[in-house]
C-alpha positions in Angstrom: -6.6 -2.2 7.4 -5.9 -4.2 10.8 -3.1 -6.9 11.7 -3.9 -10.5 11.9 -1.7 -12.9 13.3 -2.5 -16.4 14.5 0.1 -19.1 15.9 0.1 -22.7 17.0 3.1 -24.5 17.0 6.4 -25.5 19.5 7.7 -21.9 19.5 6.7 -19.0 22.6 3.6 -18.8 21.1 3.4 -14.8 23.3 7.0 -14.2 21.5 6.0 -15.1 17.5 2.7 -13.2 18.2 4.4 -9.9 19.4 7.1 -9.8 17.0 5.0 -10.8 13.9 2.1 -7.6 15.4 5.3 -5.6 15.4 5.5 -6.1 11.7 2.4 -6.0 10.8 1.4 -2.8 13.1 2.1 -0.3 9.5 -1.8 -1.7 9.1 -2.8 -0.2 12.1 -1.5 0.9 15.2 -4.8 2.0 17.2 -4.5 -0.5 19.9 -3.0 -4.0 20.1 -3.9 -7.6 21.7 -3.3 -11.2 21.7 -5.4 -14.5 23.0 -3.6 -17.3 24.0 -4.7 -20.5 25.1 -2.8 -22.3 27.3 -2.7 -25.7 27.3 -6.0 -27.9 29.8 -7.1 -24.1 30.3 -10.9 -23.7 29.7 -10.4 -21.1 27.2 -8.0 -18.3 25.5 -7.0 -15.4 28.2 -6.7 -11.8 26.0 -4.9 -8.8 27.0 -5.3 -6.0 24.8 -4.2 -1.9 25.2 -4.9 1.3 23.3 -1.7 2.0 21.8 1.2 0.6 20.0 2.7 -2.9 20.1 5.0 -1.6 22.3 2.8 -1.0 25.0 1.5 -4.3 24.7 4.7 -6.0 25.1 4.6 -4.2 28.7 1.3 -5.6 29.3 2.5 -9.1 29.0 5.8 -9.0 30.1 4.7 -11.3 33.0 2.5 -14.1 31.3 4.1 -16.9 31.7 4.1 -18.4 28.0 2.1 -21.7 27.9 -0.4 -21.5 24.9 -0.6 -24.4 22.3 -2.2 -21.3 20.6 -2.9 -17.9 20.3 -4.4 -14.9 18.0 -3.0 -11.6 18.1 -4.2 -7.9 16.4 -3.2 -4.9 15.3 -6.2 -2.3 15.2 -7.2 1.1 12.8 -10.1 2.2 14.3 -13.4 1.9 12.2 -16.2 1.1 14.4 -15.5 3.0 17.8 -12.7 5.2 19.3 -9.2 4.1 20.5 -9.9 2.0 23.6 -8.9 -0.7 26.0 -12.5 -2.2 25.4 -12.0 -1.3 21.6 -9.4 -3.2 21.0 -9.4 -6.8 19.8 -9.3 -9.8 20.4 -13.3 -9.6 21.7 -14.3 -12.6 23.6 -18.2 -13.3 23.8 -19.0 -16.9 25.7 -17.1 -19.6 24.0 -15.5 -17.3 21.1 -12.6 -15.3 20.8 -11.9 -13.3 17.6 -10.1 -10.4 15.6 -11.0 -9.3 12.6 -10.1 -7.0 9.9 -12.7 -5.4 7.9 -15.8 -4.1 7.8 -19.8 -5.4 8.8 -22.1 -2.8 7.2 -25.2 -4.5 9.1 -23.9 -4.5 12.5 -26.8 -2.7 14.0 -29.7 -5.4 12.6 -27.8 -8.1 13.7 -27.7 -6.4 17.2 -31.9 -6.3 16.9 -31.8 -9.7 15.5 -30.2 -11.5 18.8 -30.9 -8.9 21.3 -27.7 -7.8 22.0 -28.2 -4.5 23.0 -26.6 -3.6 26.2 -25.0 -7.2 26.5 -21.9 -5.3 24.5 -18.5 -3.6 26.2 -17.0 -1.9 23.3 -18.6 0.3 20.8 -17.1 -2.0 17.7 -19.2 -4.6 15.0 -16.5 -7.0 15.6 -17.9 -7.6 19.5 -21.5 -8.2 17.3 -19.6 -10.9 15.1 -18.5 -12.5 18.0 -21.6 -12.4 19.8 -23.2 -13.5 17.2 -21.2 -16.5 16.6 -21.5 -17.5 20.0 -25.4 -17.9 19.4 -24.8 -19.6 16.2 -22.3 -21.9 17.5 -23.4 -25.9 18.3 -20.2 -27.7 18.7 -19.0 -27.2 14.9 -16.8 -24.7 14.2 -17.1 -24.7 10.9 -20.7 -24.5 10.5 -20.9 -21.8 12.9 -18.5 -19.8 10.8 -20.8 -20.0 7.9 -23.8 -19.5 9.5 -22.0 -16.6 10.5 -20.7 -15.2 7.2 -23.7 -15.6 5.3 -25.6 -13.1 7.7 -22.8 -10.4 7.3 -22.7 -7.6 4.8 -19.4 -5.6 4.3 -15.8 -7.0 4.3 -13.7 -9.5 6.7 -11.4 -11.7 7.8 -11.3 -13.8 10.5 -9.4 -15.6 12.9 -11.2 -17.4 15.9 -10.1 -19.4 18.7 -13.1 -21.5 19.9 -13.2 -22.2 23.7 -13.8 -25.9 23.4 -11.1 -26.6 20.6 -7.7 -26.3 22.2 -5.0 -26.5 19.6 -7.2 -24.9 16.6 -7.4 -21.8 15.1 -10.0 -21.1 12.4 -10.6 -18.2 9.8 -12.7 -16.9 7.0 -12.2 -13.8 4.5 -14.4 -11.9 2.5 -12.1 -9.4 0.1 -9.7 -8.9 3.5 -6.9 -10.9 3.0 -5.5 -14.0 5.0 -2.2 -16.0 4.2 -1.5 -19.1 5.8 2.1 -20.8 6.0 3.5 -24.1 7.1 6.7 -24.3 9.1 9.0 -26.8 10.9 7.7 -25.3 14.3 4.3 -24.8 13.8 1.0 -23.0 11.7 0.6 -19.6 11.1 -2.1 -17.2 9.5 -2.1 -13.6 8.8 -3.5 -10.5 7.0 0.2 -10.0 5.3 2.9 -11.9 4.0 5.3 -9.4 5.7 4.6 -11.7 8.9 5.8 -14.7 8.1 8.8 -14.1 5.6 11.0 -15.0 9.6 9.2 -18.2 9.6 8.2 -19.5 6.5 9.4 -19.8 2.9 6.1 -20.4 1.3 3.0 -19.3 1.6 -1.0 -19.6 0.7 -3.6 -16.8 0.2 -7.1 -18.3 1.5 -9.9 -18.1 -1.0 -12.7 -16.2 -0.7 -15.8 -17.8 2.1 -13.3 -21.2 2.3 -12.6 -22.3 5.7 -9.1 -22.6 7.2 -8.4 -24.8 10.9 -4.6 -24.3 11.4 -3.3 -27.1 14.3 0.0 -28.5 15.4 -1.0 -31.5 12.5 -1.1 -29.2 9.2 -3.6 -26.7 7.7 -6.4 -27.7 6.6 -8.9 -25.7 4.1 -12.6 -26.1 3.0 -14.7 -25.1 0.7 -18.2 -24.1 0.6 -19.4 -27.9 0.7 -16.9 -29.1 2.9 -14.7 -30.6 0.4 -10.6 -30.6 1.3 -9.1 -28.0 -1.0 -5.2 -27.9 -1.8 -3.0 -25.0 -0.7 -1.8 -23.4 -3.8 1.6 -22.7 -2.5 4.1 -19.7 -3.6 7.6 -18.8 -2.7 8.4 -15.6 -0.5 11.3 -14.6 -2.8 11.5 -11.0 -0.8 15.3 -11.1 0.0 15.0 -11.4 3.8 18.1 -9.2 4.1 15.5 -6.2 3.0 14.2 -6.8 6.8 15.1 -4.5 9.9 15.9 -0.8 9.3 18.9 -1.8 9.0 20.9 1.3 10.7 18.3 3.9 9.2 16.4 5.6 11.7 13.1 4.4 9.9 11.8 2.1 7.7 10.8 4.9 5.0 14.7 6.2 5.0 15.7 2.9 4.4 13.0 2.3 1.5 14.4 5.1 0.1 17.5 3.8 -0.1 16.1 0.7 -1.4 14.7 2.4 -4.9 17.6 1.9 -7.0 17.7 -2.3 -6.6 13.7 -2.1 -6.4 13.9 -0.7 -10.0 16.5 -2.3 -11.2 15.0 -5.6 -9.9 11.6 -4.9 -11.4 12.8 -3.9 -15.1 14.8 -6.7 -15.3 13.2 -9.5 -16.3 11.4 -7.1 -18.9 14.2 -6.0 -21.0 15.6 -9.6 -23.0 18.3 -8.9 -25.6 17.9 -5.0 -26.0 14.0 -5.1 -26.5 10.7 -5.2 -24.1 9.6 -8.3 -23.0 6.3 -9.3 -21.1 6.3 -13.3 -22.3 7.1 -14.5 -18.6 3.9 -12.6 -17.9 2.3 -14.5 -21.3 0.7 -10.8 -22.3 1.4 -11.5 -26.1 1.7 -8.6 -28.2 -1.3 -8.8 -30.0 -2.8 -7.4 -26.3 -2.0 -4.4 -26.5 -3.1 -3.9 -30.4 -6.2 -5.0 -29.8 -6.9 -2.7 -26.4 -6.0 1.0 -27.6 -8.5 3.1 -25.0 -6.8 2.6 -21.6 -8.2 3.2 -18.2 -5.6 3.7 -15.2 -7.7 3.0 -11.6 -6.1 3.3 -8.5 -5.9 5.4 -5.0 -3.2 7.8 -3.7 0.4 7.1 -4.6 -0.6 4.5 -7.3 -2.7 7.0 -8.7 0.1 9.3 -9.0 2.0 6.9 -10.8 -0.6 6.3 -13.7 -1.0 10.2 -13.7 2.5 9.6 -15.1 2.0 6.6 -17.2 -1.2 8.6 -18.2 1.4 11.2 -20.5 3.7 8.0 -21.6 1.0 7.0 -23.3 -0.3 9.7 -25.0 3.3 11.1 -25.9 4.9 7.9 -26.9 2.1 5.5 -28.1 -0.6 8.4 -28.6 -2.9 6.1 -26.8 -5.8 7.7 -25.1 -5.9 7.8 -21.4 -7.9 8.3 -18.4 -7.2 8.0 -14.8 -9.9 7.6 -12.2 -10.0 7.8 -8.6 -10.7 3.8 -7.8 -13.4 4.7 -4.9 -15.4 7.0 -7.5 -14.8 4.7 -10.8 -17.9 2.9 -10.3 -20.0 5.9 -9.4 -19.1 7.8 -12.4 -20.9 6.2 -15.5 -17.1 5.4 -16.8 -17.0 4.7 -20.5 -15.8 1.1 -21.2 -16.0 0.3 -25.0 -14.6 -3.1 -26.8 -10.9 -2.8 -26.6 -10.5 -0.6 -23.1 -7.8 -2.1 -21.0 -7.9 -0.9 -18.1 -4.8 -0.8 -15.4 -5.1 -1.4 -12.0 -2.5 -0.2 -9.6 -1.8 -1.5 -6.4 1.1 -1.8 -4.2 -0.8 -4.3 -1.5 -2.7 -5.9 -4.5 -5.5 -5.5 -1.8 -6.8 -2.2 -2.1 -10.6 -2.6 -1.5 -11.6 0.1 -3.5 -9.4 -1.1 -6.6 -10.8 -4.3 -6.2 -14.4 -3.2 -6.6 -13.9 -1.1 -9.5 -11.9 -4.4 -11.1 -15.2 -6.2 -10.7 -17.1 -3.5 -12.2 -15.0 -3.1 -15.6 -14.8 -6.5 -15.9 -18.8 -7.1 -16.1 -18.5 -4.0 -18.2 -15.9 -6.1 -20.6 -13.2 -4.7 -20.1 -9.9 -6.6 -20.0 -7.5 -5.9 -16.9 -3.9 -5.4 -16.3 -2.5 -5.3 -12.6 0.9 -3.7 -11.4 0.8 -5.0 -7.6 3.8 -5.9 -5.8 2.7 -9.3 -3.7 2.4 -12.5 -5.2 -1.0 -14.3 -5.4 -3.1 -11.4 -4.1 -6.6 -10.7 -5.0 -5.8 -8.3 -7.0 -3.7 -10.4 -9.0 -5.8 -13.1 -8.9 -9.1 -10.9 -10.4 -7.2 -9.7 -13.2 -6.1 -11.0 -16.7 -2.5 -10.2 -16.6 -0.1 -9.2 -13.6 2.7 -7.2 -13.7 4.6 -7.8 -10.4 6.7 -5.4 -9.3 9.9 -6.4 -6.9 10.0 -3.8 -4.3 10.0 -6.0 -1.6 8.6 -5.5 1.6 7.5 -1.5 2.1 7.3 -1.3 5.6 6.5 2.8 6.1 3.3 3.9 5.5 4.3 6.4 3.2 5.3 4.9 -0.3 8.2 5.6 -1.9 10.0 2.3 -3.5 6.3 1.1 -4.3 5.8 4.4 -6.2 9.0 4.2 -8.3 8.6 0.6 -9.1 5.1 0.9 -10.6 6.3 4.6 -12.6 9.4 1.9 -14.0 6.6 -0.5 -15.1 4.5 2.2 -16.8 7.4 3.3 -18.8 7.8 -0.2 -20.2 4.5 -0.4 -21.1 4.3 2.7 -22.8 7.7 2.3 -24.3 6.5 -1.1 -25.5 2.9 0.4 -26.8 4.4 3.0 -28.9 6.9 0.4 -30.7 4.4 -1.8 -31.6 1.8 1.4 -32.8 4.9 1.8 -35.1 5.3 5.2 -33.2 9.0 4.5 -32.2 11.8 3.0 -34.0 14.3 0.0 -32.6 16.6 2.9 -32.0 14.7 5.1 -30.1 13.5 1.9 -27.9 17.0 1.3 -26.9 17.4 4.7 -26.1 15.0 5.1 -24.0 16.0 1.6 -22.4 19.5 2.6 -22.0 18.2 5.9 -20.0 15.3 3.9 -17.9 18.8 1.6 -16.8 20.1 4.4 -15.8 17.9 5.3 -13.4 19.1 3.6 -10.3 22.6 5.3 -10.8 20.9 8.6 -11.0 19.0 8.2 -7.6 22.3 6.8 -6.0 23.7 10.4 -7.3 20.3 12.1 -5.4 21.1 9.8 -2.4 24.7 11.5 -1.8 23.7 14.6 -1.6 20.4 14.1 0.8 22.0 16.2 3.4 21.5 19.4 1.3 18.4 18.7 0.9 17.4 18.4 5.1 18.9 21.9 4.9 16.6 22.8 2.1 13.6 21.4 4.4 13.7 24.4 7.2 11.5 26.0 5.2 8.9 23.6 6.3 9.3 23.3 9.7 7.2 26.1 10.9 4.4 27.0 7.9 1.1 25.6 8.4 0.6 25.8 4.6 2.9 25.4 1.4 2.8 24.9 -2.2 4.0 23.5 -5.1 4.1 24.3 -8.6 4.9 23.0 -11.9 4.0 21.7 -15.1 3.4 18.8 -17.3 5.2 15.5 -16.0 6.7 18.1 -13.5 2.7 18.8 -11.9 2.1 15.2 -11.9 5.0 14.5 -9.5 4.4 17.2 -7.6 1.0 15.6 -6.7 2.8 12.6 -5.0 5.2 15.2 -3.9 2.8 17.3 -1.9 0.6 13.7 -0.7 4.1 12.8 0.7 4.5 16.3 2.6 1.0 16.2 4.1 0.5 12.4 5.2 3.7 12.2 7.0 4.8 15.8 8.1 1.0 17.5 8.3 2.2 20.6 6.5 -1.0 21.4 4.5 0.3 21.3 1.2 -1.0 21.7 -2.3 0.4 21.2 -5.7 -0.7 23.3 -8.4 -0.4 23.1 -12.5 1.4 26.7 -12.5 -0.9 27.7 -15.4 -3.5 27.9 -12.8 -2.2 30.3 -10.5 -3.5 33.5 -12.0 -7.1 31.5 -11.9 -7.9 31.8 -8.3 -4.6 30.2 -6.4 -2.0 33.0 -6.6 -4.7 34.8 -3.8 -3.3 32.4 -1.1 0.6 33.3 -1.6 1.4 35.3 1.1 4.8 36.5 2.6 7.2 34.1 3.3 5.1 30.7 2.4 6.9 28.2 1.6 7.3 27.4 -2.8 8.4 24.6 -4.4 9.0 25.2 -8.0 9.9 21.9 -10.3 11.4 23.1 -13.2 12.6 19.6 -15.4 10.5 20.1 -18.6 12.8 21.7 -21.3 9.9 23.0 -23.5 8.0 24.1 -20.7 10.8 25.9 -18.8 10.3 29.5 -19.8 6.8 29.2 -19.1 7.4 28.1 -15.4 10.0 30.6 -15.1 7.3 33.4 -15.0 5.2 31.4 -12.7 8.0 31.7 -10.5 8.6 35.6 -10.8 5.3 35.6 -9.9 5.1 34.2 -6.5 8.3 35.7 -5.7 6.5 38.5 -6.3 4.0 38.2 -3.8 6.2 37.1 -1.5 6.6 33.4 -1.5 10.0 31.7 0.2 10.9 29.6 -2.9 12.7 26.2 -3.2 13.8 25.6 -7.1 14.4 21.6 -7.8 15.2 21.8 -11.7 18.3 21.0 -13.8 21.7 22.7 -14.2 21.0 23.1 -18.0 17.7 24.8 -17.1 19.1 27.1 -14.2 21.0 29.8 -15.6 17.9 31.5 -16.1 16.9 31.6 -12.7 17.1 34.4 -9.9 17.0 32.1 -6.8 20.3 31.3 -4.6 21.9 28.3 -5.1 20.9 27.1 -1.2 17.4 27.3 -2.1 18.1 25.1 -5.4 18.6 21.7 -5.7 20.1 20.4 -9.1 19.0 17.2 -11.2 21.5 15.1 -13.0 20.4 15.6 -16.5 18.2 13.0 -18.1 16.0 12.9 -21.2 12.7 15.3 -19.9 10.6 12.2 -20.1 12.5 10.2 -17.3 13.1 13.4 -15.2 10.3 12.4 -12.5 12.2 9.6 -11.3 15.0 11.9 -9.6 12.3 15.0 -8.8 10.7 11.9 -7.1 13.4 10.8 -4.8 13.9 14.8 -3.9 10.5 14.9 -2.7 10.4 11.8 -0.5 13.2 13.5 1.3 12.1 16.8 2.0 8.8 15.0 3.3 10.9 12.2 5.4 13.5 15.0 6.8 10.7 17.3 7.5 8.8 14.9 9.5 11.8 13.9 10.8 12.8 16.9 12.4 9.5 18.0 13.5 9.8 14.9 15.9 7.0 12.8 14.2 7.1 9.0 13.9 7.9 9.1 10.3 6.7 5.4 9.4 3.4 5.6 11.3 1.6 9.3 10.6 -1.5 9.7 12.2 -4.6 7.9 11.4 -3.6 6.3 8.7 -2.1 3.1 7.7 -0.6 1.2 4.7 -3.1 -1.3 3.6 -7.0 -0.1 2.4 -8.8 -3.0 2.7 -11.8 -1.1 4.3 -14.1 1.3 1.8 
């Protein structure tokens, strides 16, 4: 879940490292610190804080920039609290490293070379790099795997070895590393996000292969020390997507960035009036043949196959289960000839999707990613990628990412039920024609965002709040109430309103805070007495439903927020972009860092 950045090259090496952190600090922001190695010095010189980039930058406002190269890193603390001595790079004898990951064994390799009380900080990457230092005879790349081969648990690795000025090395192990070529220099990193400034192509490393980056090229190999080509791909993020761009934060402006994010990733799947997923080669016979689906993902992405879960049994009455990707391999899942199973992933990296990829495809199942990077692992484990084109998603909290990957689920399902004969031509196109006209619908939500920062006072002093609604409603509300809670900390829980009079309904009190989403024509009347039944007890309700379904309603028009009307079945993509907002304005009021919530951070590369 940490930053990686590594530099060597003609530029301020101190400058590129900073700035690239900066980008990359949505992975972590802990603490922060860079090595650099100046030129006929005996070895890298680190400075490192607890805190944020920022703080750094104050740190080294007075180093006089002189590396030929340098290692920097963001940190989300694992092993060890937030600390100056925490903080990475660690330096032990003639190694200095940072590392992103994981090592399970940290406390047998300690035993193993007696390192106990030779330590400063409390962390298992101090152990790699003590470690390393022991193992390490004048050749790097032995050293490094020597090294590997005695850890258990996930990394990546960058190293700057005291008596190689000019080189900086790196392994991985499931944490990712990208390595670009530029007309100034190398670079390395855990995230593409870094080096979109600098670079226009890019190269994941493989798995256990080693990388030495120097002012000459980049050079990678494999396990028998055999030169491996980069296989190179284009960053085709539009780099006008970077900055805030006048929004106070990054989420804000992802917000705003949902229409052309959807419209961008539908695209290339709708050719003359029908679903297409040839540039993907998926041929049709695919999804025939694979009629049991499995959706595995964490969080957000889960929400969205929660979503694509009901597509497919309403449109292609396929059956459908969505798992939790950290418990799917735990839970005896049933994989039978002809499961597919979907993976969801905005990073592509998500450790715990990874693992349960591994595990259905020993089982035999065949995979199908939706990730949004390019050559991720992810990508790269799975039979058929769906890419998504959200571009860069800076904020921790998701919200383009999310509406992407619902806008790929609907082609899918759309596309499923067509070919189970389930749908005629003219129903596809109109469900196309209303998926098109999504993006215009958000751009009408968009306009009218200041009524809904009113709607958010509600919010700003409960401890506690709810939200309740049903079918594709509920499942919203689930990414609606994760957005609420991870950025604002308003404990917040959404509720199937079927439920209520089953146990829930005991913790309405007077004055909590309600959100009621109402969008489900056939489910309306139903929801309507939920409603009139928390308003009984009490509850402070906000209504989000659609001006077709409202006349029925006793709430006042400030606490209501109406939908542009859209078929039921695409109404979670406007309920969606209501519910980013009353989390972002929330948070947002309150005074919080809305792109950086506590402890937590964008990429899950760490079980």
């Amino acid at each position: 879940m940490c930053g990686i950045i590594g530099y060597i090259g003609k530029k301020s090496t101190k400058d590129i490292l900073l700035d690239s952190l900066e980008l990359l600090e949505y992975r972590g922001y802990d603490s922060a610190g860079v090595a650099l190695f100046p030129e006929g010095a005996n070895g890298p010189v680190v400075n490192k804080v607890a805190g944020r980039v920022s703080k750094l930058r104050e740190v080294c406002a007075g180093l006089t920039d002189e590396a030929c190269a340098g290692i920097g890193h963001t940190r989300w603390a694992t092993h060890g609290g937030v600390s100056d001595e925490n903080a990475h790079p660690h330096q032990n004898g003639r190694i200095t490293l940072v590392h992103n990951g994981i090592i399970e064994n940290y406390k047998e390799l300690v035993k193993e070379y007696d390192l106990k009380g030779k330590l400063i900080s409390e962390t298992d990457t101090e152990v790699a790099a003590a470690v390393l230092n022991c193992l390490y005879d004048g050749d790097p790349e032995k050293a490094l795997r020597e090294l590997v081969s005695k850890l258990k648990g996930t990394f990546a690795f960058a190293v700057l070895f005291a008596d190689q000025p000019g080189k900086i090395y790196a392994i991985r192990n499931v944490s990712p590393i990208v390595v670009a070529m530029t007309e100034h220099g190398a670079l390395l990193a855990s995230d593409v996000a870094a080096l979109g400034v600098h670079a226009k192509e890019y190269a994941f490393l493989p798995e256990y292969q080693v990388a030495c980056l120097s002012a000459k090229g980049i050079v990678v190999h494999d396990e028998k020390r055999h030169e491996v080509p980069l296989q190179l791909m284009t960053i085709d993020w539009d780099t006008s997507r970077g900055g805030k761009g006048g929004y106070a934060f990054y989420m804000e402006k992802e917000i705003h960035e949902q229409p052309d994010a959807i419209k961008d990733t539908i695209a290339p799947h709708i050719v003359n009036g029908k679903i297409s997923f040839e540039a993907e080669g998926i041929p049709n016979s695919f999804f025939r043949e694979n009629q049991n689906i499995v959706v595995i993902a964490c969080g957000t992405a889960m929400h969205a196959g929660l979503i694509g879960q009901q597509l497919f049994h309403s449109l292609a009455n396929m059956h459908t289960d969505v798992a939790v990707a950290s418990e799917f391999t735990y839970n005896d899942p049933v994989i039978k000839p002809g499961t597919l199973v979907i993976a969801v992933s905005q990073s592509g990296e998500t450790v715990d999707t990874i693992e349960a990829i591994k595990y259905a495809r020993k089982k035999g199942a065949k995979v199908l990613s939706i990730v949004n990077v390019k050559g991720s692992t992810i990508a790269d484990i799975s039979d058929y990628c769906i890419y998504t084109h959200a571009g860069p998603e800076i904020a921790v909290a998701s919200t383009k990412a999310f509406t992407s990957q619902l806008s790929v689920f609907y082609l899918l399902a759309i596309h499923a039920a067509r070919l189970n004969g389930l749908v005629s031509e003219e129903e596809v196109s109109e469900y196309l024609n209303e998926l098109q006209r999504v993006p215009e619908v958000i751009e009408q939500i968009l306009e009218k965002k200041e009524f809904v920062k009113k709607m958010t006072s509600k919010f700003l002093l409960a401890e506690n709040a709810f939200m309740i609604g049903r079918g594709l409603d509920y499942s919203l509300l689930l990414e609606g109430s994760l957005k609420l809670k991870e950025i604002s900390y308003v404990h917040s829980e959404a509720y199937a309103s079927g439920e209520l009079k089953h146990g829930t309904i005991a913790l309405i009190t007077d004055g909590i805070p309600v959100v009621a989403l109402v969008t489900q024509s056939a489910l309306a009347s139903k929801e309507y007495s939920n409603i009139r039944e928390v308003q009984s007890r009490g509850a402070s309700m906000i209504l989000i439903t659609r001006e077709s379904l409202y006349k029925d309603m006793n709430i006042p028009e400030d606490d209501t927020f109406i939908l542009p009307e859209m078929d039921d079945k695409f109404m979670p993509f406007p309920a969606a972009v209501v519910m980013q907002l009353i989390a972002y304005y929330t948070s947002y009021t309150k005074g919080f860092d809305v792109d950086k919530p506590r402890n937590l951070a964008k990429v899950v590369t760490v079980e």
